[in-house]
N, C-alpha and C positions, 0 to 999 in steps of 0.2 A: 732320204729313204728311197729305195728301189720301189719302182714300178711293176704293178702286178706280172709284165708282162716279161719286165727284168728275172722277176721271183721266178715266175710258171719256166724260163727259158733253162735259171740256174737247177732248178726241180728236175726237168726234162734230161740237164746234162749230167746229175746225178743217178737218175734212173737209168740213164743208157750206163752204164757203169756197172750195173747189173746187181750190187751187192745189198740197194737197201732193199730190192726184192725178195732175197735168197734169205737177208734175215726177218722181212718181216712174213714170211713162209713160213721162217722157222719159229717167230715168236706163236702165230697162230695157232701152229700144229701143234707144239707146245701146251698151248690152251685147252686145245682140243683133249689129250692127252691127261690134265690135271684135270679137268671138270668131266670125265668120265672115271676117274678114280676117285670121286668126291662123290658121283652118284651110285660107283658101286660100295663105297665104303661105309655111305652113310643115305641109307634108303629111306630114311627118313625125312629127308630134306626136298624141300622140291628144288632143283635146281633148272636155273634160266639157260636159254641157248649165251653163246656168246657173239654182247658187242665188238664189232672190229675196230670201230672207233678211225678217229682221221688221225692216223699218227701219233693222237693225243696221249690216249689210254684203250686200253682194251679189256673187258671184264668179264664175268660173268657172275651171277647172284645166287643166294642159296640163302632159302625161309624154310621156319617151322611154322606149326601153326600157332605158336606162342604167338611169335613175333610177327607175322601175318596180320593176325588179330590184333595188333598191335600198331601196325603202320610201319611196320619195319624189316628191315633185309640186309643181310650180309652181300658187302660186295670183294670177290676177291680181282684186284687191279693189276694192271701191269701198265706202268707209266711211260710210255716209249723215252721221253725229252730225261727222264733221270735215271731209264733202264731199272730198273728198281719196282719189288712186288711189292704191295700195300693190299691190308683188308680194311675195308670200311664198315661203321656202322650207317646207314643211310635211310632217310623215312619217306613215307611215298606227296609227305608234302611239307611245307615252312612253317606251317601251324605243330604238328605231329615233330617233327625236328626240335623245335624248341622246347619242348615240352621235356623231351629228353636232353636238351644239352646241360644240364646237371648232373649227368650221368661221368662226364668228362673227367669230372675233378673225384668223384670217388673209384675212379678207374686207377686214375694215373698212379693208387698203389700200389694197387697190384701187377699192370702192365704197362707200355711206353707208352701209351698212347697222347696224342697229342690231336688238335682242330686247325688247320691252314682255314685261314677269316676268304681266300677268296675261292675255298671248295665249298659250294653251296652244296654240293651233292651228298656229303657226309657230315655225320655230327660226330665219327669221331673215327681216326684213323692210326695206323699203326705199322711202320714199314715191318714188311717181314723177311725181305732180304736185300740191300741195295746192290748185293754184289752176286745177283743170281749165278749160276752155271749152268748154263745149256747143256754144254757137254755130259755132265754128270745128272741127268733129269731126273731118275728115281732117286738119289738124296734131294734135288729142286723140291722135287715133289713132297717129300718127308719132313722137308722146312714148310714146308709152304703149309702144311698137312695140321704139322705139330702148333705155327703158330696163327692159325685160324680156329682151331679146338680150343687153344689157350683164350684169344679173342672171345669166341663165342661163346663158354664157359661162366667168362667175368661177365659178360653183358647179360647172360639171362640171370645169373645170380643178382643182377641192380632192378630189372624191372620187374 
């Protein structure tokens, strides 16, 4: 195993390189770009600033006061390591979480969704595009759009 110092050196000689800059610029803007057509599309929501996250993921969240009151919030993701957008359903704690993870299994009929055991963050998750295009953002957007309505739909019809 490499050396912090090995990691931080290979990091440094990728960034001088200039390109994971320019795309994680563009992943942002990107962001920037979806979560202000989510707050003007749907005024009802309160929607979160956005996480930039380390690389990892990057998000931003979106509650009613259903689900509020509930312990609960939409998050929509963007997984940097699989390039691939995901919506979660997520609760503000592991008591609240579990409470709901029976919600899972009368989902999976109606949508894909599925639970990764080492995302503590979500109780239940749902890719909604693995093969985004940047290029084309207002269709990104319209996927991303259509299947977080779908998402959100099935979950307030469970609890």
């Amino acid at each position: 195993m490499k050396t912090l110092n090995e990691q931080i050196a290979a990091y440094t000689q990728q960034l001088q390189q200039g390109e994971i800059q320019i795309a994680y610029k563009g992943i942002l803007t990107f962001m920037g770009k979806l979560r202000a057509a989510f707050i003007k599309k749907y005024p009802h929501y309160d929607v979160s600033s956005i996480y930039q996250g380390y690389l990892d993921m990057s998000y931003f969240s979106l509650s009613t006061k259903l689900l509020k009151d509930k312990g609960l919030k939409i998050a929509i993701v963007y997984l940097h390591e699989n390039g691939s957008f995901e919506v979660w359903l997520s609760a503000r704690n592991r008591d609240i979480a579990g409470t709901y993870q029976s919600i899972l299994d009368s989902l999976s009929d109606e949508i894909n969704v599925f639970h990764d055991k080492n995302n503590q963050d979500a109780v239940a998750e749902c890719i909604l595009t693995g093969t985004p295009d940047f290029e084309d953002q207002a269709l990104l957007i319209d996927t991303i759009d259509h299947g977080v309505e779908k998402f959100v739909a099935a979950i307030v019809n469970r609890i």
